[in-house]
LOVO-877526 format. One record per residue (C-alpha): residue in three letters; residue number from 1; x, y, z. Coordinates in nm, 3 decimals, decimal comma. Each point is the difference from the previous one (the first is absolute). Example, Ala and Ser with C-alpha at 12.3 -4.5 7.8 and 13.67 -1.06 7.14 Angstrom:
residuo|num|east|north|up
ALA|1|1,230|-0,450|0,780
SER|2|0,137|0,344|-0,066
END
This chain:
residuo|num|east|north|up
UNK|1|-0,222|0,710|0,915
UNK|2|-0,354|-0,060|-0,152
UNK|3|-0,239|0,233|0,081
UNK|4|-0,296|-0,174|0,191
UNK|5|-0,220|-0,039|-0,275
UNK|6|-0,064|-0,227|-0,287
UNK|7|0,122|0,224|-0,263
UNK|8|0,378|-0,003|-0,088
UNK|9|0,080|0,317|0,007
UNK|10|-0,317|0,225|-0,168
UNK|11|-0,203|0,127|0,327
UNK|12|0,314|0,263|0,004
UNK|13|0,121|-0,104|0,378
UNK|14|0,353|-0,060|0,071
UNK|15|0,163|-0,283|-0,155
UNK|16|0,365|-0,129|0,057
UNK|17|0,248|-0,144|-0,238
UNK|18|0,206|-0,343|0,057
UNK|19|0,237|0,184|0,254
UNK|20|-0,274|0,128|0,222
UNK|21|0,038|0,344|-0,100
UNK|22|-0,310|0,248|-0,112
UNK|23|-0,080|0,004|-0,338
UNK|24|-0,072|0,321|-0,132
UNK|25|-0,265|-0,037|-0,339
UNK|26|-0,285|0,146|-0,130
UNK|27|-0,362|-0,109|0,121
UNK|28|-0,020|-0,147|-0,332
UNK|29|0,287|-0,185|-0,004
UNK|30|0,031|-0,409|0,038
UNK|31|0,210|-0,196|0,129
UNK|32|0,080|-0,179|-0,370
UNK|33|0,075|0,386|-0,098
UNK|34|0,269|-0,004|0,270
UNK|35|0,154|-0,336|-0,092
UNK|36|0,365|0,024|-0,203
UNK|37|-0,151|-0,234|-0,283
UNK|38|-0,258|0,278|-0,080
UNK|39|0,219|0,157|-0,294
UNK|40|0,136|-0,364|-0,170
UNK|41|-0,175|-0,169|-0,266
UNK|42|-0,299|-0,240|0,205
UNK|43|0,160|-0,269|-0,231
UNK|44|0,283|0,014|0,209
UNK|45|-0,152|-0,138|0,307
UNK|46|-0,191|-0,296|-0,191
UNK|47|0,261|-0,210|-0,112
UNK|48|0,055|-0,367|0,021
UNK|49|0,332|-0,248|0,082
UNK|50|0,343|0,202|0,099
UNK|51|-0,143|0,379|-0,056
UNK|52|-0,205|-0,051|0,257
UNK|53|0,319|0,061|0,225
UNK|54|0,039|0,341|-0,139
UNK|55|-0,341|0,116|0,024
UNK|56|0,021|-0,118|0,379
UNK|57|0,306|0,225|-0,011
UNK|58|-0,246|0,319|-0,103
UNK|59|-0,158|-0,023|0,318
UNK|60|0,325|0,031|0,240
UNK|61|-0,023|0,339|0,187
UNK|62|-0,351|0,021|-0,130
UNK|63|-0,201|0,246|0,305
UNK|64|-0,299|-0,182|-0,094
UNK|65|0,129|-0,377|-0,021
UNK|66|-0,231|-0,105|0,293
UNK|67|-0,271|0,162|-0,147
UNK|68|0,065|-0,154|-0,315
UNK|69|-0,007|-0,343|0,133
UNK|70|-0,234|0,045|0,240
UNK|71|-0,299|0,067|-0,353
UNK|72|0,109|-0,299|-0,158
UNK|73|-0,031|-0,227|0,291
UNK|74|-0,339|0,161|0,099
UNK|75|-0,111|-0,014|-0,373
UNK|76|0,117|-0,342|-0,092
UNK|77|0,188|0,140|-0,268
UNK|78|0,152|-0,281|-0,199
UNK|79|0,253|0,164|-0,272
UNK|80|0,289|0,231|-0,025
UNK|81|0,236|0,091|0,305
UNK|82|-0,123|0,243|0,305
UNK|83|0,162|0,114|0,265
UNK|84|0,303|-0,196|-0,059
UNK|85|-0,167|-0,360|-0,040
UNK|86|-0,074|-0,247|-0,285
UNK|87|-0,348|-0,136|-0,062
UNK|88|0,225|-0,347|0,165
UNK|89|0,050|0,191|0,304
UNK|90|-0,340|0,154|0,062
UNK|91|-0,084|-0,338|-0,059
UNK|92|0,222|-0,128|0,283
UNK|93|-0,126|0,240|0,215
UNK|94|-0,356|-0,028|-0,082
UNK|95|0,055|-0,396|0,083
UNK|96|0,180|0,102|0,325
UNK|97|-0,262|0,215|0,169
UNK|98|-0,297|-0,100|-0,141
UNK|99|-0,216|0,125|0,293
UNK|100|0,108|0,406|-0,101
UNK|101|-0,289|0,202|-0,019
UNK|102|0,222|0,338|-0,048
UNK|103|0,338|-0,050|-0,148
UNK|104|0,016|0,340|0,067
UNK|105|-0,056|0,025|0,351
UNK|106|0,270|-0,282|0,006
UNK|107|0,263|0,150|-0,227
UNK|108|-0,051|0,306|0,185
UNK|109|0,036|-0,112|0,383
UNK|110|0,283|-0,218|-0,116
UNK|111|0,172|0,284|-0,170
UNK|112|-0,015|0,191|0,386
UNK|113|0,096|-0,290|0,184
UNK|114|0,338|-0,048|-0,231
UNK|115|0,044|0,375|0,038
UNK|116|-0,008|-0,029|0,380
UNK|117|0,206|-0,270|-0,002
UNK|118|0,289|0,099|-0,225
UNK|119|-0,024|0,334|0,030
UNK|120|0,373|0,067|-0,175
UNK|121|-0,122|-0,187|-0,327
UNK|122|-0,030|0,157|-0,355
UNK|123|-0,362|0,117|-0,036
UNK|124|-0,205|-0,308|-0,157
UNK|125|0,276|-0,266|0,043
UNK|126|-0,101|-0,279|0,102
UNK|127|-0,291|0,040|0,141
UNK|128|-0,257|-0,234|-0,205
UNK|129|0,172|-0,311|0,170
UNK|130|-0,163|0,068|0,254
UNK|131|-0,342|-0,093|-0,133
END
């Protein structure tokens, strides 16, 4: 999970991917230099309409999906698609829970509740319907 501070990833402690497992990286590594979009063309992920679905699709599997999602919800970021959402989700979501003061605290305690509960699921399935 995330380590305990505020930075994702760079203070070198243990971080784990979507399926709970321990990451092995460098000290120097992010988590955007973990993420499965990190050798496609950024162009790919800032489409509009009907490509949006297959940029959405990029992110599937992704060991760094929460984390993803997680920056763009605590940063307010408006274009492009992270962690497997639209700028119309984030939206959504924003609208939904507008008292979240740490999307990442959330993402990440409902990640381990969905584990606990459906402990026989594919790694990262299903999960963010929880939040």
């Amino acid at each position: 999970m995330f380590s305990d501070c505020a930075c994702p990833g760079e203070c070198g402690r243990p971080d784990r991917g979507e399926d709970g497992v321990e990451v092995a990286r460098d000290e120097h590594e992010t988590w955007a230099e973990r993420g499965l979009c990190r050798k496609v063309d950024p162009d790919t992920l800032f489409v509009e309409g009907a490509a949006q679905n297959h940029a959405k699709a990029l992110c599937t599997g992704c060991p760094v999906r929460t984390e993803c999602l997680a920056h763009a919800l605590d940063n307010r970021i408006d274009h492009g698609v992270w962690g497997g959402t639209t700028e119309r989700d984030r939206r959504a979501l924003l609208r939904r829970r507008p008292t979240v003061t740490s999307w990442r605290n959330l993402l990440e305690a409902a990640r381990a509740e969905y584990s606990r509960q459906s402990p026989h699921q594919e790694p990262g399935a299903g999960w963010t319907q929880a939040v």
